[in-house]
Residue, then its C-alpha position, 0 to 999 in steps of 0.5 A: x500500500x502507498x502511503x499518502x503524502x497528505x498522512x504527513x502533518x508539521x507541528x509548528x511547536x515542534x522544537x526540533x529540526x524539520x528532518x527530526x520532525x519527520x523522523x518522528x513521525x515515520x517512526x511513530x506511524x510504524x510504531x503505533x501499526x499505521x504504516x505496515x511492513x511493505x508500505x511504499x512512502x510517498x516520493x520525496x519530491x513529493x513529499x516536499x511539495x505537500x510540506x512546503x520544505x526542502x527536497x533534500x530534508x526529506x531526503x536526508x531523514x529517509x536515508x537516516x531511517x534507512x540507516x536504523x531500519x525503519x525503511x529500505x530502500x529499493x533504488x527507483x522504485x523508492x523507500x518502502x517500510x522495512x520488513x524487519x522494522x521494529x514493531x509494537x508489541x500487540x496485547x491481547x483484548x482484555x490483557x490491561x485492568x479496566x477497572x482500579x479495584x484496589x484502596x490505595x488509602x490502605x494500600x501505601x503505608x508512606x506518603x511523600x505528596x504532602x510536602x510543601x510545593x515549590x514548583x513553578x508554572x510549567x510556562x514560566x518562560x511566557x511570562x514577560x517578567x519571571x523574578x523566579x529562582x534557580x532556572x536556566x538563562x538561554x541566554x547565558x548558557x553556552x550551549x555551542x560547547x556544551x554540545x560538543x562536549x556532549x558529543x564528545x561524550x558519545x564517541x568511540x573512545x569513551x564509549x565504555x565510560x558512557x554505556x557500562x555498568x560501572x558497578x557504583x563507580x563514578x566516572x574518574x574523570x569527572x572526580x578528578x575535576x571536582x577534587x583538582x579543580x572545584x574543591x579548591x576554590x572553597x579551600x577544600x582538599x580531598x581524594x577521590x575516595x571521599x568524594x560520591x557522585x549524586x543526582x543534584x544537592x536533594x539527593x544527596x540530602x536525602x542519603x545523608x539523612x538515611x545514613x545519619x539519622x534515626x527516630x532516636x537522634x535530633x536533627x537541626x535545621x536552619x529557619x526558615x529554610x529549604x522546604x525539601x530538607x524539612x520534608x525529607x525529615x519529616x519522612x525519615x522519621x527523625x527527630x528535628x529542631x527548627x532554629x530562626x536564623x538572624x543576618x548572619x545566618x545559624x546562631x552556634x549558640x542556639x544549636x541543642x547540646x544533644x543535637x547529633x546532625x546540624x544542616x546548613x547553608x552557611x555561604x548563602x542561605x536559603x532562602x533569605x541569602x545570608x552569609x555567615x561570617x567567618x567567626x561564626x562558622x569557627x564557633x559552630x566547628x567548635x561547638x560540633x567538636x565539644x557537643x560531638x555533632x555532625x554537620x551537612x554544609x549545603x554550599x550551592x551558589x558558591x560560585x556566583x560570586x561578583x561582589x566579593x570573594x566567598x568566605x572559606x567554606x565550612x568544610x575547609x575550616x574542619x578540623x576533625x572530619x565532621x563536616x559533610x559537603x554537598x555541592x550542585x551544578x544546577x545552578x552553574x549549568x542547568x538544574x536539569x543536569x541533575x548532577x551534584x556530589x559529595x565530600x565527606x570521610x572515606x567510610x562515609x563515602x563508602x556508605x552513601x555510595x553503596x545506598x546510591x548503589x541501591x536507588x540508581x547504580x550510578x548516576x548516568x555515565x554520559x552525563x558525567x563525562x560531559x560534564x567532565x570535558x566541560x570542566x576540563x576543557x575551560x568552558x565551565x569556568x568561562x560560563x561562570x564568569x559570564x553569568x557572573x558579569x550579567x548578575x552584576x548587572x542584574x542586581x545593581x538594576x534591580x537595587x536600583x529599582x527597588x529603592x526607586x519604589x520603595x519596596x522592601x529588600x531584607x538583609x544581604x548577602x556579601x558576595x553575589x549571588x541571583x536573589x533577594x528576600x523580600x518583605x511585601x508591604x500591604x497584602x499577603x504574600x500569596x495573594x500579591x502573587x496571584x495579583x502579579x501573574x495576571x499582570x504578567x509577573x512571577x514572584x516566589x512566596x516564601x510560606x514553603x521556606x517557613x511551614x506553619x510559622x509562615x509570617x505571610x509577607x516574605x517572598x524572593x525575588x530572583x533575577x537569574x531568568x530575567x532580562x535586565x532591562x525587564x527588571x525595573x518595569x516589572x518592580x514597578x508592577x511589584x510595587x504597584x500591586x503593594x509588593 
């Protein structure tokens, strides 16, 4: 049977090129039986014809196709479906449940959906003035290397490092750059046996939280603070202590003598971007070692650093090994990587691999090793120092603006960073949000980083996803709604 050319429709949302598109839809019209074994496709000219697009862009997806067995060619009589092209697997009527009969109430003795809710709108990007956090700037990200070195990843040479079982190892070139080339930055010095691959900071917050805690031991963490560590207490079943930062971050003083872990984002703090001084990060080493407590630095951030040198990470003052370091490319690349690590004592290391080991293996090789030559090749540290030039440009225009309308900026940081914290002068939070969407505005209300201490008018305000010279018309909108 002829295939018609008119089956053949472009989706202009499609994100890809036009030969991926019309791969895709060769491909899914085999896999879902609509084209069969045998078909003839239409002629690429005319396909071309009914599409409106280059002869050469079909021809070039057919020969592609044919290359991975979807169709076959046969010289003037043209492409055909291939007898051997993958098909779907066909179930019998009846083989699938109509019908959920089970009480999954009683069912799931574990709930993990009632934590605080931190997602954005999915089309954050529509809107004109996206004061949001922790997002990728197109703009900024070097996508030209980054796909080269992606690319790089794929090849023969390292195709035992991308596709293998690696049996809970990570990729050794991707270690050697964090223990050689990021490590350092924060005065830290490590081997690479203390050192673990993780899928993003929250992952290695959740190992750290199995290996370290019980019902029977007390957990203190910073508040307000990240609304998935709390969570992910919450479920662990331990016991926890929330303790109220001040300007200069964790009070030492308030952290309880039989405290056993103490979670903390000492360089800059979530939310309220804080950074804690140097004396105090002393004092909170010696309280650890006098009350024998643990502490899990969460240092993300560290390298937006524009307006001054970050002081000395808490693990780099350590002294007696209690610091656990968690660190993240999310916001140095993209947080869609998923890709962060951590630095602690060889034994612990050696635990929080064999946990990873039963959650996921390892964290993809291909990622890794990407991300590796991106390292290694220079482009991270250049990604770096463009994203902080633009920062510097961002929060100065935002600073601005903010005092021009009067609003009102809690607190600073020392070095940088992409936010403030904010405090909204005549409605809720929550309802200036929704007032701000409608006018094409997104902000972040700050009752998730409190729980049910939520105070009501603290929000951050970000400027990592947002054009600079969007930012003084969308603080006037801010301002305007009684931000």
């Amino acid at each position: 049977m002829a295939i018609a050319a008119e089956s053949f429709v472009l989706d202009p949302g499609h994100t890809g090129t036009l030969q991926r598109q019309l791969q895709e839809i060769v491909t899914g019209g085999i896999l879902s039986g609509r084209f069969r074994p045998g078909d003839r496709m239409p002629s690429s000219r005319g396909l071309a014809r009914h599409l409106g697009i280059s002869r050469i862009t079909v021809t070039l997806a057919y020969t592609e196709l044919v290359a991975n067995d979807y169709l076959t060619s046969r010289g003037r009589s043209g492409y055909f479906v291939s007898d051997s092209a993958p098909t779907p697997p066909v179930l019998p009527v009846g083989a699938l449940p109509v019908e959920d009969r089970v009480d999954w109430n009683a069912a799931m003795v574990r709930r993990f959906s009632a934590g605080p809710d931190l997602e954005r709108p999915r089309d954050w990007r529509s809107y004109r003035y996206p004061f949001i956090y922790g997002q990728t700037d197109a703009r900024l990200f070097d996508h030209r290397n980054w796909r080269r070195c992606a690319l790089q990843a794929l090849g023969a040479r390292d195709f035992e490092a991308t596709t293998s079982d690696s049996y809970g190892r990570d990729d050794a070139l991707l270690v050697e750059q964090i223990v050689r080339h990021i490590l350092p930055r924060r005065g830290i010095a490590a081997e690479p046996d203390q050192v673990l691959i993780t899928l993003g900071a929250q992952n290695a917050l959740w190992m750290v939280s199995r290996i370290l805690l019980t019902q029977d031991r007390l957990a203190a963490i910073e508040h307000p603070g990240y609304p998935a560590l709390r969570t992910i207490l919450g479920r662990s079943g331990a016991r926890s202590v929330a303790l109220q930062i001040d300007a200069a971050g964790l009070p030492p003083e308030s952290v309880p003598p039989e405290t056993d872990v103490v979670f903390v984002t000492p360089s800059h703090h979530c939310p309220t971007s804080a950074t804690m001084p140097v004396a105090r990060r002393r004092e909170l080493l010696a309280r650890a070692d006098r009350d024998d407590f643990l502490i899990v630095e969460d240092d993300y951030e560290f390298e937006l650093a524009f307006a001054a040198p970050p002081a000395p990470a808490l693990k780099s003052l350590d002294r007696s090994g209690r610091v656990i370091y968690i660190g993240s490319f999310a916001k140095s690349l993209f947080p869609g990587l998923r890709l962060g690590y951590l630095v602690a004592s060889a034994p612990f290391i050696a635990e929080a691999r064999a946990l990873r080991s039963l959650l996921v293996r390892h964290v993809p090789g291909h990622l890794q090793r990407a991300a590796a030559y991106f390292l290694e090749q220079g482009h991270y540290d250049a990604q770096i120092h463009r994203m902080a030039r633009v920062y510097r440009e961002r929060r100065a225009t935002a600073e601005a603006a903010i005092a021009a309308h009067g609003l009102t900026a809690l607190g600073a940081n020392t070095f940088g960073g992409s936010s403030f914290w904010m405090q909204s002068r005549d409605v809720p939070a929550e309802i200036l949000a929704a007032r701000l969407r409608n006018r094409g505005v997104l902000i972040e209300p700050g009752g998730p980083f409190f729980g049910a201490d939520d105070p009501g008018d603290r929000y951050r305000l970000a400027y990592s996803s947002i054009a600079r010279e969007d930012i003084p018309e969308g603080l006037r909108r801010i301002a305007e709604a009684g931000g």
